[in-house]
C-alpha distance (Angstrom), angle and dihedral (degrees) to the residues before:
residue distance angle dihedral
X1 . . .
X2 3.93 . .
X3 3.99 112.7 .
X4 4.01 87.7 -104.0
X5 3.71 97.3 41.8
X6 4.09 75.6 60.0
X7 3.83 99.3 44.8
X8 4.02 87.6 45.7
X9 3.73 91.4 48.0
X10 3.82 83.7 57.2
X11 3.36 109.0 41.6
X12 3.62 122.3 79.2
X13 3.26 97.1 -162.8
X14 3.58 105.1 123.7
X15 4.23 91.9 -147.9
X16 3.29 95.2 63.7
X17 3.68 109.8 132.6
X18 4.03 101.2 -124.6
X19 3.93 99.8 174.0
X20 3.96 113.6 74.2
X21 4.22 103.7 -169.6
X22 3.56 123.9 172.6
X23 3.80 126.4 -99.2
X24 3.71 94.0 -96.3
X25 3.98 97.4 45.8
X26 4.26 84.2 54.0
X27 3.87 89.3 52.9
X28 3.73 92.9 40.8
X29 3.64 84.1 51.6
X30 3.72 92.7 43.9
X31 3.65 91.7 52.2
X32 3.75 97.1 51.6
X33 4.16 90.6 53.3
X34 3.66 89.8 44.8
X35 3.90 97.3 55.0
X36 3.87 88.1 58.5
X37 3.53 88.3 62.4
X38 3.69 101.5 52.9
X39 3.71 120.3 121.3
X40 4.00 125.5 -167.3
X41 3.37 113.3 -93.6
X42 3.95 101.0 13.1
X43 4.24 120.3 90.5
X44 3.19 117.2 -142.3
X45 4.46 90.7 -91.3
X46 3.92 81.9 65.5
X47 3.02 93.1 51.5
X48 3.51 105.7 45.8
X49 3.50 85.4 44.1
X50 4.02 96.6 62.2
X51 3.97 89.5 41.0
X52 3.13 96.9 45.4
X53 3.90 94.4 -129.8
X54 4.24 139.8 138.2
X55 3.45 104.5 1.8
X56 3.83 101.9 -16.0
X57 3.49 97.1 -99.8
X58 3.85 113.5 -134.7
X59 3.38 93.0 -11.5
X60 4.10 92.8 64.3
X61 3.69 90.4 71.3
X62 4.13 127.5 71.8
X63 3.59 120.7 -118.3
X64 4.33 86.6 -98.4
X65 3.57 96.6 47.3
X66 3.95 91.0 36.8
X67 4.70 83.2 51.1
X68 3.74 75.0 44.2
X69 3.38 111.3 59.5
X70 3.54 101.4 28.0
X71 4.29 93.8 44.8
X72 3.83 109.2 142.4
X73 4.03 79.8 53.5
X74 3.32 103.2 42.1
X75 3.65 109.2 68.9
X76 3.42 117.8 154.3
X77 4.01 94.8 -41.0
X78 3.64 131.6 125.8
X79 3.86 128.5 -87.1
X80 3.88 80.0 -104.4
X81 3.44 100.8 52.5
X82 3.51 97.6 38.7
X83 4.66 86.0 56.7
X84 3.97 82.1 45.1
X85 4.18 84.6 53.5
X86 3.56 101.8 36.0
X87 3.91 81.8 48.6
X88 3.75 93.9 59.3
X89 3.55 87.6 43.4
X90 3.64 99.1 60.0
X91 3.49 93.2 39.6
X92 4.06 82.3 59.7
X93 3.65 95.6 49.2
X94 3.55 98.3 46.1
X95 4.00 86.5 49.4
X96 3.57 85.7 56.3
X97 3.77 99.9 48.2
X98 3.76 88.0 49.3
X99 3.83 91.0 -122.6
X100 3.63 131.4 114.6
X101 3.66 100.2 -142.3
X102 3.91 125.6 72.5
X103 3.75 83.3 -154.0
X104 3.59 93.8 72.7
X105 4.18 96.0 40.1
X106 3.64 88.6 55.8
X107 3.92 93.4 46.6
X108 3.41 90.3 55.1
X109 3.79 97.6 44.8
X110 3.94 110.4 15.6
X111 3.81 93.9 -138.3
X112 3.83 104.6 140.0
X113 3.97 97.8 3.2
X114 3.96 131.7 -16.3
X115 4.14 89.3 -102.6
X116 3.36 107.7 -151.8
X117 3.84 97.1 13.6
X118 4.06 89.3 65.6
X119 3.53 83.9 72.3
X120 4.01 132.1 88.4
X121 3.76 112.0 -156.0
X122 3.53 88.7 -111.9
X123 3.56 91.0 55.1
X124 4.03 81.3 54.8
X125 3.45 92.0 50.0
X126 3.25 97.1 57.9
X127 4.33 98.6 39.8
X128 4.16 84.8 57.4
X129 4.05 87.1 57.7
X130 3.46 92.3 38.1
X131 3.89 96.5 45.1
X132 3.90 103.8 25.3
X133 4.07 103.6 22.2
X134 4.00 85.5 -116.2
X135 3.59 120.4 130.2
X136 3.74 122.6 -162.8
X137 4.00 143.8 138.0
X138 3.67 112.8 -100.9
X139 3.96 114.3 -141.1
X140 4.01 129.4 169.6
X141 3.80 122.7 82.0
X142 3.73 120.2 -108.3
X143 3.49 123.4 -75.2
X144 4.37 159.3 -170.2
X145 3.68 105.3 -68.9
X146 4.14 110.1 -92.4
X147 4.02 95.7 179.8
């Protein structure tokens, strides 16, 4: 018996995460509850963004770093236009890429964010309960980009 099957054998608390997965399974998992969210027209930073979910999307990012980030864009538009833009844009790149996720586009290429590498595996952990009711540990160190 593995030192946490022992701790959850003796803990009656009922959260106790019981599943340990590595840190691909939890983004595999991750990716799966995230697709039934999409909605046409909005990447996956929009729609974090209006849920209020992962990182935040858009909305994790000051006005500055937002201009920032997202420069040749940008211009001289407003905070709103420039999400609307950055939008479009990840939409774009992920239609490139031939993935649906801007997560994995900006794992692969740290343009905007690192995706996936922003992300402790606690901080995974606690997206797949948020997101998909599941509650695990999260093990594995991070690694090259296997999308």
């Amino acid at each position: 018996m593995s030192p946490l099957d022992r701790v959850a054998a003796t803990c009656s608390n009922s959260f106790m995460p019981t599943e340990l997965i590595s840190r691909e399974a939890a983004i595999a998992r991750l990716r799966r509850a995230l697709l039934l969210l999409e909605e046409p027209g909005k990447s996956m930073c929009r729609i974090a963004a209006d849920r209020n979910i992962l990182c935040g999307g858009f909305h994790r990012y000051t006005d500055e770093r937002l201009r920032e980030i997202y420069g040749p864009i940008a211009g001289g538009a407003s905070r709103e236009e420039i999400e609307a833009r950055a939008n479009e844009w990840q939409l774009a790149r992920t239609a490139m890429e031939e993935t649906r996720l801007a997560c994995d586009v900006q794992y692969r290429f740290y343009e905007t964010c690192r995706g996936w590498d922003d992300f402790t595996n606690e901080t995974l952990a606690d997206f797949l309960l948020e997101i998909a009711g599941e509650q695990v540990v999260v093990k594995g160190a991070r690694a090259l980009p296997v999308i």
